[in-house]
C-alpha positions as CSV (number, residue, x, y, z in Angstrom):
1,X,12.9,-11.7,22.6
2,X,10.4,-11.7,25.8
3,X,12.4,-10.8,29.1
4,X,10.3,-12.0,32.4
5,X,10.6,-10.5,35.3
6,X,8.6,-11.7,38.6
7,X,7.3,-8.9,41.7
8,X,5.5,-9.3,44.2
9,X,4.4,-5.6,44.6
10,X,2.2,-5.9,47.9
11,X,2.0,-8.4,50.7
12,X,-0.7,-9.3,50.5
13,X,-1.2,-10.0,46.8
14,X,0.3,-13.0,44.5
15,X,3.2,-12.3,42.8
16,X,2.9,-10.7,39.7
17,X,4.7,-11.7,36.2
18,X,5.7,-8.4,33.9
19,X,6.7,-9.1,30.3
20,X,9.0,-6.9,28.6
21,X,9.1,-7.2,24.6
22,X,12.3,-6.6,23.4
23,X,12.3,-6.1,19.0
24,X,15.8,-5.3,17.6
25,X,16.0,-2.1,15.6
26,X,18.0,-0.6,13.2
27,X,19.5,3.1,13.3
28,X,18.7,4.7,10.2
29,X,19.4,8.7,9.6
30,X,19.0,11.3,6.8
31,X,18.4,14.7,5.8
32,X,15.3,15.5,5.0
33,X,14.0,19.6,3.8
34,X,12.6,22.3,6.3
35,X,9.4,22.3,4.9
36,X,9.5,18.9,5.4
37,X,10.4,18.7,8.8
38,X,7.4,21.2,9.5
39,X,5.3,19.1,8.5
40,X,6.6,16.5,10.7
41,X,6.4,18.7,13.5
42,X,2.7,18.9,13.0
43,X,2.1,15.3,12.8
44,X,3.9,15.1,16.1
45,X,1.9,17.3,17.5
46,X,-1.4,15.7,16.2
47,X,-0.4,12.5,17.1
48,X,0.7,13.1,20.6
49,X,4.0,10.8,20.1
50,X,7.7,11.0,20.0
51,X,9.9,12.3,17.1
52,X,11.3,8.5,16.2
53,X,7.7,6.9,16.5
54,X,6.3,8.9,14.5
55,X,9.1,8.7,11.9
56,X,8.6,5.2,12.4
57,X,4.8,5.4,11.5
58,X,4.9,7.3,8.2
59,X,7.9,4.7,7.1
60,X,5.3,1.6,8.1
61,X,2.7,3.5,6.5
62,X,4.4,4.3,3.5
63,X,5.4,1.2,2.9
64,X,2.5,-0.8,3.2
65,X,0.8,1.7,0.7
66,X,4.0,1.0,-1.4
67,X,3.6,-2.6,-1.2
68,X,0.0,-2.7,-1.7
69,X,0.4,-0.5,-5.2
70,X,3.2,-2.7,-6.4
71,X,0.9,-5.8,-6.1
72,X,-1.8,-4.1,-8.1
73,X,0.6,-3.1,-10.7
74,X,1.9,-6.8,-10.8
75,X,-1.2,-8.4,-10.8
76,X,-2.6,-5.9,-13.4
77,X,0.5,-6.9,-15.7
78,X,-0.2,-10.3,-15.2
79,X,2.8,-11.1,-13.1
80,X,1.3,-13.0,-10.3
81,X,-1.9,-14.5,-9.1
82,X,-4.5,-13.0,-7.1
83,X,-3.4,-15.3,-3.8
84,X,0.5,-13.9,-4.3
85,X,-0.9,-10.3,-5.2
86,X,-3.0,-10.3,-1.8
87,X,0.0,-12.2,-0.2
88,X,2.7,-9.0,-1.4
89,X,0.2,-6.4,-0.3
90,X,0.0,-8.0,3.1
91,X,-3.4,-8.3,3.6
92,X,-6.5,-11.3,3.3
93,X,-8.0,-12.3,-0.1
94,X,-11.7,-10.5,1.0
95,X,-9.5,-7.1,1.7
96,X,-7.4,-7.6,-1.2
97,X,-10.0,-8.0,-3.3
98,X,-11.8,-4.8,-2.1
99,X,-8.9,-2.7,-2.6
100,X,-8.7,-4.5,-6.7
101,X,-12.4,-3.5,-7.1
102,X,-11.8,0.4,-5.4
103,X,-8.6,0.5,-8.0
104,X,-10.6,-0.7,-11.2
105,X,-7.7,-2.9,-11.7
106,X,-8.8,-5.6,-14.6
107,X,-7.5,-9.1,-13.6
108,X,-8.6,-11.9,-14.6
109,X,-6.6,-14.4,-16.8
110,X,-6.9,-17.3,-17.6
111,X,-3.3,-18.2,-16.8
112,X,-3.8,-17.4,-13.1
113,X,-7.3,-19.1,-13.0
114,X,-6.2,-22.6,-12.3
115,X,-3.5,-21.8,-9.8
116,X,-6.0,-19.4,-7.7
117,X,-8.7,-21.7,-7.3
């Protein structure tokens, strides 16, 4: 949702639009080990952001590696295609296809061939 708000912040100049970006979020809590939070102190620190954001970060991060391991396993078991692997992993066919040849994933079937190209 985009909120719009309209100043006119000096006399002399035009009036000036400001657009606030509103993304609904979720509350999500847990418990997580002392060692673990000391880490997560550290990355704080490094990163120069606030507790939640950087909680945020490590769960986009995590994820994304997640998702881009789960395509290579399903693509390497000949599950899907190259286009819906690259498609799961969230990423282009030219970066997917890096990220196939840095894994030494084998994938070519003849199955799959038709519907890729």
């Amino acid at each position: 949702m985009y909120v719009f708000q309209l100043i006119r912040p000096f006399k002399n100049v035009n009036y000036v639009y400001i657009v606030y970006i509103i993304i609904p979020m979720s509350v999500i809590s847990t418990r997580i080990p002392d060692d673990l939070e000391e880490e997560l102190k550290m990355f704080i620190e490094e990163e120069n952001i606030e507790r939640s954001g950087a909680l945020r970060k490590l769960l986009i991060s995590g994820l994304e590696e997640w998702k881009r391991k789960k395509a290579i396993e399903f693509l390497s078991e000949g599950k899907i295609s190259f286009n819906r692997a690259a498609e799961i992993a969230g990423m282009d066919i030219w970066e997917f296809s890096d990220l196939v040849r840095r894994s030494n994933v084998i994938w070519v079937s003849e199955d799959w061939a038709e519907e890729d190209l």
